[in-house]
N, C-alpha and C positions, 0 to 999 in steps of 0.2 A: 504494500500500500504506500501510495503517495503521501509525504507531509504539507504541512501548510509550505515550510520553506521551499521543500522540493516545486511544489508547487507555482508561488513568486517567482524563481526563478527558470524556469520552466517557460511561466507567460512574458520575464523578461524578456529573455533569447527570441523569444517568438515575435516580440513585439520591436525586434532590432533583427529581423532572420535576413543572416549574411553577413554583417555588420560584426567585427571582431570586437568585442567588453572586455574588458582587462578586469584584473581580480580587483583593482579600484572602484571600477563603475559597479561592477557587479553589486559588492559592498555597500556602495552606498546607496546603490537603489533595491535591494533584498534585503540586507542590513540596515537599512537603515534607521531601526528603531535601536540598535546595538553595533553603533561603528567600535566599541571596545574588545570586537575579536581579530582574529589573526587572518590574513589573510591567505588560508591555507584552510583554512572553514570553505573559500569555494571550492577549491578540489574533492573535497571530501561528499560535498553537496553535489557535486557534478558527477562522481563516484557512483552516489547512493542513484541519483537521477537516473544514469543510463542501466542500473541494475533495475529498476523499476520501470521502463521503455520496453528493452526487450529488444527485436528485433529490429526498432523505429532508435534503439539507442546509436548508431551508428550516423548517426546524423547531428550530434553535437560532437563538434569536430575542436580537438586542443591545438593551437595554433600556438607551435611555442616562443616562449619568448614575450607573450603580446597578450595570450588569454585566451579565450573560447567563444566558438558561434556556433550558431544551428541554421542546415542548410536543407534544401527540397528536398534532396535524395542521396 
């Protein structure tokens, strides 16, 4: 099952699909009721994300260096 976090971020990416979010943006548009964690909370979240996608998880793509986006196919 999806979380609420999973979730935010999820409709972030979606709401920016293509558009590379670095673990700043991310944070501070998912986090941002608790910018006091680490930036390494999104990986983890993007982690749990595509374990819960499944077959559709191959579509949020880590672009390194820079951060993550979610793309058509």
């Amino acid at each position: 099952d999806i979380n609420s976090r999973e979730y935010f971020l999820l409709l972030y990416l979606l709401e920016n699909k293509e558009a590379v979010l670095t673990r700043k943006a991310i944070l501070e548009n998912v986090w941002s009721d608790d910018l006091d964690v680490s930036d390494r909370i999104v990986d983890s979240t993007i982690k749990r994300l595509r374990d819960c996608l499944g077959e559709a998880a191959g579509q949020i793509k880590t672009v390194i260096g820079r951060g993550y986006k979610i793309t058509e196919k």
